[in-house]
N, C-alpha and C positions, 0 to 999 in steps of 0.2 A: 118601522120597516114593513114593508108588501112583500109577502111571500108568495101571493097567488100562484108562479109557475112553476114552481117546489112543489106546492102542492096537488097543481093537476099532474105532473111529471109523474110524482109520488101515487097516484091512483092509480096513474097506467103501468104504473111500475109493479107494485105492491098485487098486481094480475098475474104478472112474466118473470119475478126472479121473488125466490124466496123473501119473504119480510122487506121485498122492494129495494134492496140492495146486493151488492156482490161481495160482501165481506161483510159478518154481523158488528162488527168497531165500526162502523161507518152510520148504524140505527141508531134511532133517539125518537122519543113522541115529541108530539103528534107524527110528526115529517122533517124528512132530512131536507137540508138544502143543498141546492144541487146547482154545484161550479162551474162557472161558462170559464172563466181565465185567469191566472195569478200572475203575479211581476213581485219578484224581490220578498218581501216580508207579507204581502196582501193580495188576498186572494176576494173575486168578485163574483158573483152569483149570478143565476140565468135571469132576478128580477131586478139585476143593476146595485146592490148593495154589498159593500166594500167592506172585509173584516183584516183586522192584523191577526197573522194565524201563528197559530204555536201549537199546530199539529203536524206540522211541515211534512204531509206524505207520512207521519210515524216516523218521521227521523231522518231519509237519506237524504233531504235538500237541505244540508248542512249551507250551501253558498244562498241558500234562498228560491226563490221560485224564477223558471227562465233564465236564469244567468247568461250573459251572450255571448262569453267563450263557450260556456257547454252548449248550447244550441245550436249554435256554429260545430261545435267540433261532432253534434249531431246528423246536424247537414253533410257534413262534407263526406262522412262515412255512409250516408244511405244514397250519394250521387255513385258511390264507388259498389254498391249492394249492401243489402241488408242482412242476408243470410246467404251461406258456401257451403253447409253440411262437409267442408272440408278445413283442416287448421287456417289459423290467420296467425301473423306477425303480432299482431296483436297479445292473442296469448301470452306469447313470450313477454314483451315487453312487461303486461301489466304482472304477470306474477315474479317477473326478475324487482319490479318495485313492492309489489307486497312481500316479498322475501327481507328486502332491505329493512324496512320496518316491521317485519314478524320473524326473526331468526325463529322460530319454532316451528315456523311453516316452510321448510328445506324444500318439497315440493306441495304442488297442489292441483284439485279439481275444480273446475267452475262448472257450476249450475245455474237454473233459472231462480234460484228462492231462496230465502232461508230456511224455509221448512226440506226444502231435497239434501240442504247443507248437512242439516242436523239428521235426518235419517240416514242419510250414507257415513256418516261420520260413527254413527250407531252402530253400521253394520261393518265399518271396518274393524272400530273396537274389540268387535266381536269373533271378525273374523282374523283379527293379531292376535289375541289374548286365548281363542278357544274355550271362553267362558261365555254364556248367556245373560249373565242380570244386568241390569242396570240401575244406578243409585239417581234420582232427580230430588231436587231439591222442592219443595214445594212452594206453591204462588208463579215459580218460572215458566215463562211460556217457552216452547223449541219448536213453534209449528203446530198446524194440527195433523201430525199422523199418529197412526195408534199407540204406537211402544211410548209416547211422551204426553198423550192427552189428558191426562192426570193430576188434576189438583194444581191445573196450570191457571195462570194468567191472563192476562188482555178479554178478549170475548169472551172467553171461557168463565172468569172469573163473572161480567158484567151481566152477563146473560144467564148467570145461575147453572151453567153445565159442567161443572171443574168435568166429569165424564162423558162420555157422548152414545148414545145407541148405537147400533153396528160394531162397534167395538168387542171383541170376541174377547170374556173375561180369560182366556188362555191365555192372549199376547199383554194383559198389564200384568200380569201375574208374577213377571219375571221384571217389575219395576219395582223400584222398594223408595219409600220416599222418605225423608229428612226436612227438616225446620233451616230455615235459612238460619246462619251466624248461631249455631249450636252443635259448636265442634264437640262435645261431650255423647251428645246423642248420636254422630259422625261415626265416632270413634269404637261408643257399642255395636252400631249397624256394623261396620266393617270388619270387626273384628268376629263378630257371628256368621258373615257371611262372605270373606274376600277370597275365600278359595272357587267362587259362583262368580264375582263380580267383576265382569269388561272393565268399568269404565261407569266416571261421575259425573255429569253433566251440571252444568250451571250457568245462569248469566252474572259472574262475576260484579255488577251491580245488577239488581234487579228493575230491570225495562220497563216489562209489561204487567206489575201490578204495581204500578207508582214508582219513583225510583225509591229505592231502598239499596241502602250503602253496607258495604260488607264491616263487619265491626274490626279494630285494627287486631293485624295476627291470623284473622280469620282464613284468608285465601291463602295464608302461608303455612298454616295449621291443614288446611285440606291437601297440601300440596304436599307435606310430610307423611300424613296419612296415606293418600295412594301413592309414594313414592317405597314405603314400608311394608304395603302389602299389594305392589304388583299390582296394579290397579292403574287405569289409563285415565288422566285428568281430561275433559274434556273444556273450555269456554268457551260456551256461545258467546261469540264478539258481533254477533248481526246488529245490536245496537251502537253498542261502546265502539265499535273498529273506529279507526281514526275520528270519529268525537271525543273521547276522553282525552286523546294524544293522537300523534302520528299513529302511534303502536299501539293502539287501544287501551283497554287495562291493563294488558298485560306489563304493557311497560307505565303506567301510571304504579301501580303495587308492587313493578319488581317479580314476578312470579311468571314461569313460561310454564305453560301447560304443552301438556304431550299432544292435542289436537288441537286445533281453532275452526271457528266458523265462523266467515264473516259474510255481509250481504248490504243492504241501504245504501251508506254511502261509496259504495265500490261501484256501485253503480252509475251513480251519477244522476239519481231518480227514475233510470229505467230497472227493469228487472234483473238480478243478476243473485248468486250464493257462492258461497264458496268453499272448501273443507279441506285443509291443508296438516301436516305433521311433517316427520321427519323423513327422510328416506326411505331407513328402513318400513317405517308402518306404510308410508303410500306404498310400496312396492307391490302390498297386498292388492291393489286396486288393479284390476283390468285395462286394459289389455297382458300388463306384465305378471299382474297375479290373479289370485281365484275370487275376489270381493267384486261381483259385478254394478257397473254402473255405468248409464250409459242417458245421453239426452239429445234430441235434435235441435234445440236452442241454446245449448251450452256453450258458453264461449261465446256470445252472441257478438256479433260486430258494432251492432249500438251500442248496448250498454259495457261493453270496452272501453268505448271511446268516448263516452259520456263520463264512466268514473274515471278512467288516465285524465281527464279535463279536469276534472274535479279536485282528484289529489293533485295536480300540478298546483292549481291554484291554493291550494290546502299550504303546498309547500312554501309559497311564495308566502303569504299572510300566518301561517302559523295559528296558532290556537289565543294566544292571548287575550286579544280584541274581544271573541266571543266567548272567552270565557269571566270575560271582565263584565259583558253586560249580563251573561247567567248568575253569575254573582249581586248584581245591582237589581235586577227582578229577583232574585231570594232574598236580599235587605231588605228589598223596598215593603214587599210584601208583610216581611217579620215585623216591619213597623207598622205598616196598618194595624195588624193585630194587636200587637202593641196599645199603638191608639185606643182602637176598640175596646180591649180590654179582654181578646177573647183567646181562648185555651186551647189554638186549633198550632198544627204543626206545618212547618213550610220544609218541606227536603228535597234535596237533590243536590249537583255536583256537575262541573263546567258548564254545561249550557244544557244542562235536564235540571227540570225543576217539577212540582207538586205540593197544592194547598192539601195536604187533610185533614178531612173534618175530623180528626181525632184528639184527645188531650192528652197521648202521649208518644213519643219517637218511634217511628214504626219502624219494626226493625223484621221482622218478619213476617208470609202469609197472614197466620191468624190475628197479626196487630190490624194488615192492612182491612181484614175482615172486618173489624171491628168502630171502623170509621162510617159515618153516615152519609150514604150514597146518596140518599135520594136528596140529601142539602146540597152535596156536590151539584146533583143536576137542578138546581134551584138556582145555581149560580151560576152553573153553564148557559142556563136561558137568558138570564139578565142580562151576560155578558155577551152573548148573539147579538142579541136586542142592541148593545151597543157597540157592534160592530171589534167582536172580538172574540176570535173561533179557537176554541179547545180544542183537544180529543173528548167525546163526549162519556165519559166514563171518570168516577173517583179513580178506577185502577188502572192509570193509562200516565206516560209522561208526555208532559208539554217541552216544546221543542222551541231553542232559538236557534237563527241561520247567522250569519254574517251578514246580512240585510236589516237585523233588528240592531239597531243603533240607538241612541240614547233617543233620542227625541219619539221613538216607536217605544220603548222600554217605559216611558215615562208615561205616553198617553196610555200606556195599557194599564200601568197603577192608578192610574188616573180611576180609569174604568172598575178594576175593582173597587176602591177605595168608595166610589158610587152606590155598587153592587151590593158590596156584602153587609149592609146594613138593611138594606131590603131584603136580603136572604135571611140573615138571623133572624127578622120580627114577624116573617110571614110565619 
């Protein structure tokens, strides 16, 4: 492959935005390559070279890249405008359907992110409960704003920052963190501290440091704990929302948490968050209560009508399909290794999947820590090289759409199967 216009892009770039991107999960050395157009499962670069991608945007091009219903149902919404700073029908519409599928979320707010999701969701807890702390779990990423930047995930983990400067040690002060699937240690935290504690935050699988699956009992066991001491459960569903299920995890495990936030695929690949609970707690949120929140792109008219497209079509085809081929790339894979002979672990769950480089089940932060990054990115290059684009991070999950279908599933093990015999020897 010729990267040449990556690379001069990447000089002029690496002048005018920090480390020559606009989100640090998008860096890798030497140089990032940088996308002129995607369709479906494959995405094409400014120097004409074609990869099947399994970073799909981080997640919300669940239907794949350009879909022609949602691009269409893009179009037809920006002939009509693009923004009203006044309500639209829309709103209604799409949270009368995420209600359907999230009975937990009785009402809701839309935002532009999932990081606004998670900090309003923060300051509602806070401001239902009358309590300040909050419990995170560690490796999970919720965004990067202050109260959450902690021993998180995704860049954070890859870039060596779990903390970040600016950050005023007052405001984590009143975070307290916990080992993913170690209700023992859950159970000391809260009982030492739940007369302080809002509310627990979690990504019911973990997203953004590889997927890492909750142990069975586990999210039922937290869900007892702050049901026992007054304590607001929160899940982040910006990943899992309608990937794991219609009704994200929460209805894959059975367990309705007191708050949700979702965001990717509500969107429809444009930007969009969301932070939803019951009545009574939204009630707290402004205009009707004292928890302010407010946004000039909320509710946006595209990305409304980009995700209503999206779960329409989610409704029609169902999960099965793509979780049959998330399944057949986690086989396929365990057999290479297999083959090989080698003592690395394949995890994940419907259509998130992650090789790592570890020899045993990572089931929390400091396992994922413990796996060897820089083989990961040994493998990530090879795999570029043959037209096969990751998220470039050990601690990140690889994504299928409804576009990746067997014969794309296939040439991708293909490519590893290539790969990782040049990755182990080098």
């Amino acid at each position: 492959m010729t990267s040449r216009i990556s690379r001069e892009l990447f000089e002029e770039a690496r002048l005018l935005l920090p480390g020559g991107v606009s989100s640090p999960v998008r860096a890798f050395a030497p140089y990032p390559r940088y996308m002129a157009r995607a369709k479906g499962a494959h995405m094409t670069d400014v120097d004409g070279n074609e990869y099947i991608d399994y970073c799909m945007g981080f997640g919300p091009l669940i239907l794949g890249h350009a879909r022609a219903e949602v691009v269409e149902a893009i179009k037809a919404q920006s002939q009509q405008g693009v923004l009203y700073g006044a309500p639209i029908e829309k709103e209604v519409e799409m949270a009368r359907l995420i209600s359907r599928y999230y009975p937990s979320m009785e009402m809701m707010r839309f935002v532009s992110s999932g990081t606004e999701a998670t900090m309003h969701a923060l300051r509602v807890a806070r401001g239902y409960t009358g309590k300040k702390k909050i419990i995170k779990v560690e490796g999970a990423f919720h965004g990067a704003h202050d109260a959450l930047l902690v021993k998180a995930g995704s860049g954070a983990t890859t870039h060596s920052t779990p903390d970040s400067l600016g950050i005023p040690g007052e405001v984590t002060s009143n975070t307290l963190l916990v080992p993913f699937n170690d209700l023992d240690a859950m159970s000391r935290l809260i009982k030492a501290e739940s007369d302080q504690v809002a509310a627990l935050i979690l990504e019911p699988v973990i997203g953004n440091a590889g997927p890492i699956l909750p142990d069975e009992d586990y999210l039922r066991g937290l869900r007892e704990l702050t049901e026992e001491n007054s304590i607001l459960l929160i899940f982040d569903e910006v990943i899992t929302g309608f990937r794991l299920a219609m009704g994200g995890a929460q209805e894959y495990y059975g367990i309705r948490p007191d708050i949700t936030t979702l965001g990717k695929i509500v969107g429809g690949g444009l930007p969009i968050g969301v932070f939803g609970a019951s009545r009574e707690i939204m009630s707290m949120v402004s205009p009707v209560g004292k928890v302010y929140q407010a946004g000039t792109f909320s509710g946006n008219p595209l990305s409304l009508a980009a995700g209503m497209k999206t779960i329409e079509i989610l409704e029609r085809k169902g999960h099965d399909d793509l979780n049959s081929q998330g399944k057949r790339m986690r086989r396929g894979l365990e057999q290479i290794l297999q083959d090989m002979r080698l003592d690395y672990r394949v995890q994940g769950i419907g259509s998130m999947f992650q090789l790592f480089f570890c020899n045993a089940e990572v089931r929390d932060y400091a396992g994922a820590k413990e796996c060897d990054s820089a083989l990961f990115m040994r493998l990530f290059r090879e795999l570029l090289e043959a037209g096969v684009y990751l998220p470039p991070s050990q601690w990140e999950t690889n994504f299928l759409s409804t576009a990746h279908d067997k014969t794309v599933v296939d040439h991708s093990l293909d490519a590893f199967a290539s790969a990782l015999p040049r990755v182990v020897r080098s």
